[in-house]
LUMZANU-336674 format. One record per residue (C-alpha): residue in three letters; x, y, z. Coordinates in steps of 0.5 Angstrom, whole numbers, plus 500, padded with zeros to 3 digits. Layout:
BEGIN
ALAXYZ...
***
This chain:
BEGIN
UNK499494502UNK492492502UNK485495500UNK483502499UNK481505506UNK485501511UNK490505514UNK496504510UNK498512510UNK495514518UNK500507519UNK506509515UNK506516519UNK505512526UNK512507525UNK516514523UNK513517529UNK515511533UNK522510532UNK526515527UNK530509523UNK523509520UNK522513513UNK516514509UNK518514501UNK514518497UNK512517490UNK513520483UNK506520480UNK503522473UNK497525475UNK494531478UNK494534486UNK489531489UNK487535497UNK488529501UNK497528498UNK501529503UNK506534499UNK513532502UNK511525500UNK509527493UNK513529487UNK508531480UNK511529473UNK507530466UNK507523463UNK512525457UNK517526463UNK516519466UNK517516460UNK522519459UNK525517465UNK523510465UNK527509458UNK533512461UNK533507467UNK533513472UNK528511477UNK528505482UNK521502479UNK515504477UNK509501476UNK502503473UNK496503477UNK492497474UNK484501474UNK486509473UNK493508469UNK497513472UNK505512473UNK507511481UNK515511481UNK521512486UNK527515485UNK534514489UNK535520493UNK527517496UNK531512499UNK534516506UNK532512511UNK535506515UNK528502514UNK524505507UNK517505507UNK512505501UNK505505499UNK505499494UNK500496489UNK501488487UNK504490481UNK510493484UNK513487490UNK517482485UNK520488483UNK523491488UNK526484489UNK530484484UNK532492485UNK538490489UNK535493497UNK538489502UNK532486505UNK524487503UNK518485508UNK512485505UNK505487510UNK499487508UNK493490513UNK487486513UNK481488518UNK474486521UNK470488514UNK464492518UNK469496520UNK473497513UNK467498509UNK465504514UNK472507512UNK471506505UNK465508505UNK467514509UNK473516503UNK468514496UNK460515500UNK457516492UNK455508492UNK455509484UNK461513483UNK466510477UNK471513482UNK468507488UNK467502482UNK475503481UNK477502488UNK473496490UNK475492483UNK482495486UNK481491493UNK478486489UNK485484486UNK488486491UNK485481496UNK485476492UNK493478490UNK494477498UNK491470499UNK496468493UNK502463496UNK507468493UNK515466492UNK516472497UNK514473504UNK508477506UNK506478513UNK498479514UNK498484519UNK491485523UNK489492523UNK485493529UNK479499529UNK482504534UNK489500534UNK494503528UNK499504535UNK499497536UNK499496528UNK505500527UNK509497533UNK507490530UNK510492524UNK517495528UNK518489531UNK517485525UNK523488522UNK527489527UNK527484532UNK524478528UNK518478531UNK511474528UNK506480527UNK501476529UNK496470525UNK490473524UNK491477518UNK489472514UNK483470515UNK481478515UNK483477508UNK478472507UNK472476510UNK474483507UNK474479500UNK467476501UNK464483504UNK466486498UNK461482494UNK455487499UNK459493498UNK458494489
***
């Protein structure tokens, strides 16, 4: 988890680079193919097709995106690895307890906010795009949604600029040695939040 720009695909892909028991999950969407989706990691459905799907129960969760109203869900046969890894909004995590998975690790990246700013800047450059608008708003809950003590465990995993190898193994050791990923995450939770305030 964590706001737009911070790394989660590129950290996904390194932890499956890193040790094979890993896998990324992919998503079933309801919108258009955008040039930057990975297609192994993308299924495309019609909105009638995913409502058709949520009333028969068929997929593992869904969830609708909180500012573009698009339906991300999963379906079993996603589900293939010994540790599955996806992309989730916090709309989304108290479901997945309650699906029936054996264990869920939560990790949320967190970073210096120069540095996130300049790769958000990087994907939304129109500072007065609707798009941009979304996506901080979409940070904004998401930030604050993080500094929420919830009834579940979320690890806050500091993402170092030019470090992603050393966030992937974090993430490793967290799950399969019980290691603390480390305690600083937080605290960049906090000054990414009060930097967004610069960047509307």
């Amino acid at each position: 988890m964590g706001p737009a720009g911070i790394g989660k695909s590129s950290t996904l892909a390194i932890v499956e680079e890193l040790d094979s028991d890993f896998g990324r999950t992919g998503s079933i969407v309801t919108r258009q193919p955008e040039a930057r989706d990975d297609p192994r990691f993308i299924r495309y459905v019609n909105l009638a097709e995913s409502l058709q799907c949520i009333q028969k129960h068929t997929f593992v969760n869904y969830v609708i995106h909180p500012t573009t109203n698009i339906i991300y869900s999963t379906a079993l046969d996603m589900f293939s690895s010994r540790y599955n890894m996806l992309e989730a909004l916090p709309e989304s995590i108290a479901y997945f307890w309650n699906v029936g998975f054996k264990k869920v690790y939560v990790f949320y990246l967190a970073t210096e906010p120069p540095a996130w700013q300049k790769w958000f800047d990087e994907r939304y450059p129109n500072r007065r795009s609707i798009e941009r608008k979304k996506r901080l708003a979409e940070a904004e809950t998401s930030l604050n949604w993080a500094l929420v003590d919830h009834s579940y465990a979320v690890t806050h995993v500091y993402n170092s600029p030019g470090g992603q190898h050393e966030t992937a193994q974090k993430i490793i050791d967290s799950v399969k040695y019980n290691k603390k990923a480390d305690t600083k995450g937080r605290k960049y939770v906090r000054a990414m939040l009060q930097q967004i305030e610069e960047m509307k």
